[in-house]
N, C-alpha and C positions, 0 to 999 in steps of 0.2 A: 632044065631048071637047075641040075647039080654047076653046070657048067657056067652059070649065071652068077649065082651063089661065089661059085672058085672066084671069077673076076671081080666080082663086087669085094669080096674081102681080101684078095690081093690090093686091089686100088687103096681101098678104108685101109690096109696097111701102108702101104705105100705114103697115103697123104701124114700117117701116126709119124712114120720112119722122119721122113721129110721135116714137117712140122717138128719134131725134137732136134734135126739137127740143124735148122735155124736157130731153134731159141739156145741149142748151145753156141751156136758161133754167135750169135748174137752177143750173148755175153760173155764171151772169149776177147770177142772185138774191144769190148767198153771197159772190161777189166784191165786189158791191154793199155787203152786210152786212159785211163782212169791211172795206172799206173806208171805212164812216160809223164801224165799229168803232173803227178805228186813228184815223181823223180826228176823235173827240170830243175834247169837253174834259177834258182829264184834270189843268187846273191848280188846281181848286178840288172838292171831296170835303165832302158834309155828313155831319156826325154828330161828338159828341165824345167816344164812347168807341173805343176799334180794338180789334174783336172778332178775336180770333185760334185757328183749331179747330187744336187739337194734336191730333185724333185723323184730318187728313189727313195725305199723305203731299206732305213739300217734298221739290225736287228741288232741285239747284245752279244750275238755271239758271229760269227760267220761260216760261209757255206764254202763247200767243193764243190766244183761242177764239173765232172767225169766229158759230161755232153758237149764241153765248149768247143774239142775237138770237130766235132760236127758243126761249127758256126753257129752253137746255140749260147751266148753270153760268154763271159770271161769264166776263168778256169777257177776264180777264185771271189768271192764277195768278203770285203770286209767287214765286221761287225761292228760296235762302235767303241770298241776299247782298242782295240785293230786299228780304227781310223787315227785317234785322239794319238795313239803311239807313234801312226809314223806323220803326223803335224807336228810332234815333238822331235820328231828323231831328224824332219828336214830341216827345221833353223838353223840344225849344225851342218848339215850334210852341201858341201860346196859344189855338188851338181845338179842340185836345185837352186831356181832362182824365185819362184813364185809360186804360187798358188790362185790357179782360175775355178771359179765357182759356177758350175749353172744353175741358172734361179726359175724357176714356178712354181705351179701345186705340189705343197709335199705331203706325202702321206702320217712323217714322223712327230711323233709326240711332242709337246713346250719343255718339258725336261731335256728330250737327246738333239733338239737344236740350241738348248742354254747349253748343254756343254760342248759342242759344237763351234759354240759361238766364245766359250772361255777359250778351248784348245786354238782358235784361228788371232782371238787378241795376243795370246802370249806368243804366238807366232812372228805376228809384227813385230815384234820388240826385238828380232834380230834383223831389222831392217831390210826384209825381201818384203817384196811387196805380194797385194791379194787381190783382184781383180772380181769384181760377181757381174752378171750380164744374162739379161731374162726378155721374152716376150711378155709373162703373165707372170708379172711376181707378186706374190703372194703375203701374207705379215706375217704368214710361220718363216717362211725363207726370207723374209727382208730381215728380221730378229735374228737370225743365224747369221747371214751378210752382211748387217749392221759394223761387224768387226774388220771390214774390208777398208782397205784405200779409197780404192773408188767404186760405187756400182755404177751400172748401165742398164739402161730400160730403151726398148726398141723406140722408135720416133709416134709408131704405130699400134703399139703395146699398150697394154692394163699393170696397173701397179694400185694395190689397197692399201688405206687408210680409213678404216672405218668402224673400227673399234672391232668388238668381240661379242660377242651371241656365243648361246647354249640351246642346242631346241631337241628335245625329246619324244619320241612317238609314244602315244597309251593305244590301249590294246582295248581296255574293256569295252568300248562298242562294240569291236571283232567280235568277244566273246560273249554279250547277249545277243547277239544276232545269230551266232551260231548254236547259242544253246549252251555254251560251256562254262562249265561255273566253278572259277578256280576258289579254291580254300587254302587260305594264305593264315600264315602264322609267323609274327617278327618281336625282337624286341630290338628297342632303341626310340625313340622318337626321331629321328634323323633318316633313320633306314628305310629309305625310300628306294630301295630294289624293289620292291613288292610294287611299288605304287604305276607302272604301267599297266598291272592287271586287274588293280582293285581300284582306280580312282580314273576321270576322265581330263585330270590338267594337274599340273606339281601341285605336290601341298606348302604352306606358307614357309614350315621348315625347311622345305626341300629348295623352295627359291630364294629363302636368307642364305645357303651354306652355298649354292650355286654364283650368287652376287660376290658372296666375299672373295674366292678362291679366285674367281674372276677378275674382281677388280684386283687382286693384287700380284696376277700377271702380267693385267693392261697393265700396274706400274714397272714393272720387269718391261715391258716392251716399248714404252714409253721415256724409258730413262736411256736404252742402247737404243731405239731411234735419235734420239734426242743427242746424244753422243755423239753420230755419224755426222746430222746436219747441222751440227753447232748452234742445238738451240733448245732451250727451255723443255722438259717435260711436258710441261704443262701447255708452251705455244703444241706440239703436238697433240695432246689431247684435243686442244680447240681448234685442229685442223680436222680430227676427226667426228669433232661435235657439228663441227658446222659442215661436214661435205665437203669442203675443199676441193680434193683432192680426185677430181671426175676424168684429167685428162696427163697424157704425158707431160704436157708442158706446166702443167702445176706441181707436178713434183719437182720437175727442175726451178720450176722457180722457188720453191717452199726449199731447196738446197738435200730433199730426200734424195737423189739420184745426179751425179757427176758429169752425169751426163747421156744424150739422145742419139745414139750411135745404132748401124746397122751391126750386123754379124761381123760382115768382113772390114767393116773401120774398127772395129777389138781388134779382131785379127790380128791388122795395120801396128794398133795399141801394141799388144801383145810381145810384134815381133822388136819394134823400135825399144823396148821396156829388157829385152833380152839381146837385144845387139844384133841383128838379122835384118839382113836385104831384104825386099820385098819379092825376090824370086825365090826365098827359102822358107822350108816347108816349118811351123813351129812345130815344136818338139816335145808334147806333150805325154803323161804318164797316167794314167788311170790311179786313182788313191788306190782301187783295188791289188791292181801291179806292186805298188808301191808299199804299201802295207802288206802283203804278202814276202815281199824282202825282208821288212822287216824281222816280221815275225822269224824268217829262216836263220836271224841272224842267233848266235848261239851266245853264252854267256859261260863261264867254268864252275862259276859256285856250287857249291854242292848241297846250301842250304836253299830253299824256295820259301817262295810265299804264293799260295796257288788264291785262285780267281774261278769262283764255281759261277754260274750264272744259271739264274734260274727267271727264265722268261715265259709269262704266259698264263694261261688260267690252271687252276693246281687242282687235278681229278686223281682220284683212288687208281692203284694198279702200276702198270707198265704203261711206260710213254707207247702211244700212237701217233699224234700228229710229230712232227719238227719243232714246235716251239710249245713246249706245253711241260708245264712240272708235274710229272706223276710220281706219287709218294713212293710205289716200290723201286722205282729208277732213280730217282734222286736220293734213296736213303742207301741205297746199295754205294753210289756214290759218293755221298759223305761219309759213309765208312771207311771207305778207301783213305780216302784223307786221312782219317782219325786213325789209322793202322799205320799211316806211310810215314817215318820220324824225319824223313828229308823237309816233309812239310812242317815249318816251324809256325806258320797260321795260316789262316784261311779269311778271305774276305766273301762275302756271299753278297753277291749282285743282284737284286730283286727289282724286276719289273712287270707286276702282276696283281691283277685287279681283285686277287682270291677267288676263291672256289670254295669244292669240300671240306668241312669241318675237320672231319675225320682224318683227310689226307693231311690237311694242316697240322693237326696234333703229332701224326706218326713223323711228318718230317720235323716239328720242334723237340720231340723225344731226341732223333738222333744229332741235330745238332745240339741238343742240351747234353750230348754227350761228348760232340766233340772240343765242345768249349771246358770241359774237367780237364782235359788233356795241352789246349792249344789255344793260343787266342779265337778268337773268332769275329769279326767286324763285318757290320750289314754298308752297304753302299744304296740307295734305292736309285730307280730309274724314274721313266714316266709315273709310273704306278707303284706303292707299295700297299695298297689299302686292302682291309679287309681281314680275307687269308695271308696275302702279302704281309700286310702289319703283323699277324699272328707268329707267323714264323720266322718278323726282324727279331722280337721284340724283349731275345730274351742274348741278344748280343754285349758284347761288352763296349763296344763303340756304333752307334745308329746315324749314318750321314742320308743326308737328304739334300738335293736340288732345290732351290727356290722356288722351281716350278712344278716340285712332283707331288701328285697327287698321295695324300696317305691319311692313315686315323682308318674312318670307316672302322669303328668297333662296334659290330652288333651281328645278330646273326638274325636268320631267317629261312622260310620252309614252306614249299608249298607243292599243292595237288592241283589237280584237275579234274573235277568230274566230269563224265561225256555221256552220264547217262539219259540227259533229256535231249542229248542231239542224234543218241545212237537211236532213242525211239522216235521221237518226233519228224528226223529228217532222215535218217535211213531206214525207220520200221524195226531195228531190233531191239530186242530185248534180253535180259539176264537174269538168269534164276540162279540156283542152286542148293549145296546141304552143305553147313558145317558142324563138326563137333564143340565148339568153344566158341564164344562172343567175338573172340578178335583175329581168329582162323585168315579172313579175306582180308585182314589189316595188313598195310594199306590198300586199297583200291580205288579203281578210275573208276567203278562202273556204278558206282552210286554215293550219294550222298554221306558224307561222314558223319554219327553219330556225335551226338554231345558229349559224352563220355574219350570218343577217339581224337575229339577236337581239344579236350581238354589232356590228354598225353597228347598230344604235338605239342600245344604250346606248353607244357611244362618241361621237354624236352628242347625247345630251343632256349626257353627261361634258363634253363642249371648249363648251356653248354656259353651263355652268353654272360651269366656269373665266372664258367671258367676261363672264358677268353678274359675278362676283363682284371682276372685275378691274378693270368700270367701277365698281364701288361704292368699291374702294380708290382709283381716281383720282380720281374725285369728290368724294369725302367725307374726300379725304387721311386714308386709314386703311392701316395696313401691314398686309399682306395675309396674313399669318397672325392677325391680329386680325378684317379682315372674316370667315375661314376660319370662328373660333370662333364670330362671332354671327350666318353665313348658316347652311346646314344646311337651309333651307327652313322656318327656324322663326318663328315671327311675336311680334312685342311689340305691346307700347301706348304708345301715345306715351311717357309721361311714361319707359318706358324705354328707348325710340329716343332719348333725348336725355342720359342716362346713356352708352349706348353710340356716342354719334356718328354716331349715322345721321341724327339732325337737328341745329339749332343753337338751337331753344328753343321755345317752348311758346304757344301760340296763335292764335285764329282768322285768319280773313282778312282782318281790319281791321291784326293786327301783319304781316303778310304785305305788305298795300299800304305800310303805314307802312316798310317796310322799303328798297321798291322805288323809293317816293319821297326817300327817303334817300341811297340809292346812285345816281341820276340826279340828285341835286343841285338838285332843283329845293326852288320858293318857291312857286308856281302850279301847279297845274295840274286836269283833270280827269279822272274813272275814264268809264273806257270798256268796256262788258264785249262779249264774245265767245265764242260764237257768236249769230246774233240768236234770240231766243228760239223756242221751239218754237211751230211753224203748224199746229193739228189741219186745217186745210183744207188746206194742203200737204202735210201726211203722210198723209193719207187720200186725195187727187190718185197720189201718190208709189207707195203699196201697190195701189190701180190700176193704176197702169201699169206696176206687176211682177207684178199676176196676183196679189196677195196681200188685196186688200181683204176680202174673204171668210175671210181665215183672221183677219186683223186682228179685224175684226164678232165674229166666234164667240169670239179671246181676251179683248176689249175686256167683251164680255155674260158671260164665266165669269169674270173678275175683279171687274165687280162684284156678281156672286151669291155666290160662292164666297172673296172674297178673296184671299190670299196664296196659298191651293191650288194658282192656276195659274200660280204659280210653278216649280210641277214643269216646267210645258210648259218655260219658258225654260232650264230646265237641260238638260231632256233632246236642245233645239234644239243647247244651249253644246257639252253630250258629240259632238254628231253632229259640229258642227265640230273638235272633241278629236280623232278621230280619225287618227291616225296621226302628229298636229303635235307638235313639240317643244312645250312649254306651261310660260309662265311663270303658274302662275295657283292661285286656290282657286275648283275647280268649287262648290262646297258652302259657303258663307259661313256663318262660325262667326255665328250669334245669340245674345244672351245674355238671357235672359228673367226 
């Protein structure tokens, strides 16, 4: 038995010894890779078309990927101030000659393809040309491509014209069937966050603000289609009122698409467009490549204007996910600013549907501090609404996209009780002792008291007074004016600017333009912030929270499944929802 014992724990050592000196060379190897990564040359990029897939999804900032070494994706994603930069930087750049587009489903928002679709018009006007070519193109990516020369839709291919839907799933059947009985508390007439678990279909509010916003991106998209095919707004409206537009050869007739070409007649296109025999390979560039050079490229000024980006839903604490504003990470951040004197302003890039209250407040604290010090200009993206709007809204210059969503001023709060589900459908039950009435305040496992319902909603009542008090001091709006356009109701830019909740209309080139203005400067360089996304730091990071594992299995149903496991992240958001005051839209309106 001793002798059993000996080898059984030589072995159980042996596999410890083993096992750790994998996972060091493991990541001896990728730190290695990670760092010949960062260290190439990224001042010189061959190829002179910039091939650009509209059917990924950009974010606001961009990634490293330590992994590409292994043939896992390019070494570098650009974000979409990254992209817009080097569309600008090739008009001049005489080794480029064009720009080719791939067109389908894209995942990215009606904001980051309107500017998209700015940065590719002003492109043209240095007279290279833009090429787009799709099997399944799509109207978010026709909108974006609309700025091209020519497009191309396969002979065989799907191309939409069909206007725009909004459709939302409600929950409350789920939850009397289950037994769970949420307790919701909002103010706003508008703020219909709540209303998937307290109602069975929109309410009349929530479908007037949905129409508007709607219809006044159909005209955003109807005015660059109409652009393309040299024709009336409005004949395209009535191509999509009437169906039309069912097969490829009705688009080419309707003048939406240049034309019914295979793969390799682009190609063909392509090479005759750049001066190449038909034995010669084209010579294309990844935007990612390409905007990666860019960015390498250095500038001498010694003054900045930095570029913080704050994308994603805004929760209390230290970031966890990759794209998500957490109040302790993000104010740590803007401090930094606020102490560095190289930085002569700041522009803050918000694209975020809001969150917690609470985290909203502590990061307009410290940018209401950096703005005593330094200009400070908001840029918004897809999203500023909600929290997003809380923490524009106290900027000295507030620019907005035509197409991005924002307002949403109202707050809201809710519970779940599971107590007739834990007895009814699992048999348990809950007792207890406390010394004081509001001891078990809040609680899932039973029913909230009249009393407990009346502090919630007077708690979201004085936090929904004080959002709407900083929007009148911010925004110098008298406060029976912010009263009628908060409500919890949301616009679109181009009507946030109508109503003064912004001060005018475009991306985040007017945005820096703006910042550099108000600092007075002659010189200077962009600096952006935060440094880009490390998948070998985040996948480090989810380990050592015991999360890599869950990471793996979301990472592998995203790209089987798509957008589907997006459920997951709502249903992660609700779980934080729970009992928070919440400036936010759980449920982000899409418009399809």
């Amino acid at each position: 038995m001793k002798e059993f014992f000996r080898s059984f724990f030589a072995s159980l050592l042996a596999i410890i010894v083993s096992g750790i000196l994998m996972v060091v060379f493991f990541v001896m190897l990728v730190v290695g890779v990670a760092k010949s990564v960062t260290e190439k040359d990224t001042t010189k990029v061959s190829g002179d078309i910039i091939e650009i897939d509209l059917t990924k999804r950009i974010h606001e900032i961009g990634e490293n990927n330590p992994f590409a070494a292994f043939g896992e994706g390019e070494s570098y994603k650009a974000g979409l101030y990254d992209i817009t930069r080097a569309i600008d930087h090739a008009a001049t750049d005489n080794s480029i000659k064009g720009i080719y587009l791939k067109l389908g489903p894209t995942p990215n928002g009606w904001a980051t393809l309107q500017e998209l679709h700015e940065s590719l018009k002003a492109f043209r006007l240095s007279g290279k040309f833009i090429y787009g070519y799709g099997e399944n193109i799509t109207q978010g990516t026709y909108f974006a491509a609309s700025a091209a020369d020519s497009i191309f839709l396969n002979p065989s291919g799907d191309i939409e014209l069909k206007g725009f839907a909004t459709i939302l799933s409600f929950f409350k059947g789920t939850l009397d069937k289950l037994e769970v009985q949420p307790e919701i508390f909002y103010a706003g007439r508008f703020k219909s966050a709540t209303e998937p678990f307290r109602v069975d279909k929109m309410s009349e509010p929530n479908k007037q603000q949905v129409k508007e916003f709607q219809n006044a991106m159909w005209a955003e998209f109807i005015t660059a289609a109409g652009a393309y095919a040299r024709m009336s707004p409005d004949s395209i409206h009535l191509l999509a009122q009437t169906g039309a537009i069912q097969f490829p050869s009705d688009a080419l007739k309707h003048r939406l698409v240049g034309g019914l070409l295979y793969s390799d007649e682009v190609a063909k296109l392509l090479r005759r467009k750049t001066g190449k025999s038909e034995a010669d390979d084209i010579e294309t560039v990844s935007i990612n490549d390409y905007a990666d050079m860019v960015k390498a490229t250095r500038t001498s000024a010694s003054s900045k204007i930095a570029v913080l980006f704050a994308e994603g839903e805004i929760v209390d604490g230290e970031q966890e996910d990759d794209y998500q504003i957490a109040s302790q990470t993000m104010c740590e951040q803007i401090r930094k600013l606020r102490m560095n004197d190289k930085i002569k302003a700041v522009v803050l890039r918000v694209n975020s549907p809001g969150g917690s209250a609470l985290a909203s407040e502590v990061i307009l604290r410290e940018l209401t501090l950096l703005k005593q010090k330094k200009p400070l200009i908001v840029s918004m993206g897809n999203y500023a609404a909600s929290g997003g709007y809380y923490i524009s809204s106290n900027a000295d210059s507030v620019f907005a996209l035509p197409n991005t969503i924002t307002g949403s001023i109202g707050v809201f709060g809710m519970m779940f009780n599971f107590d007739k589900m834990a007895k009814n459908k699992l048999g348990v039950t809950f007792d207890g002792v406390k010394n004081a009435p509001y001891a078990d305040f809040p609680t899932a496992m039973r029913p909230l008291t009249a009393e407990e319902g009346a502090m919630m909603q007077r708690s979201i009542d004085t936090i929904y007074a004080k959002f709407k008090g900083r929007v009148a001091t911010g925004r110098k709006l008298a406060p029976e004016v912010v009263d009628s356009i908060a409500q919890g109701r949301v616009w679109t830019g181009g009507k946030a600017l109508e109503l003064g909740l912004v001060d005018g209309l475009g991306g985040l080139d007017r945005a820096i333009a703006s910042a550099v203005a108000k600092a007075g400067l002659t010189t200077y360089k962009i600096v952006t912030y935060p440094e880009p996304v490390d998948k070998f730091s985040s996948l480090m990071k989810r380990i050592n929270n015991n999360t890599g594992a869950a990471a793996a299995i979301k990472a592998a149903m995203r790209e089987e499944i798509g957008t589907g496991v997006e459920w997951l992240d709502k249903l992660k958001s609700l779980q934080r929802m729970n009992g928070r005051a919440m400036m936010a839209m759980p449920f982000v309106y899409t418009v399809e």
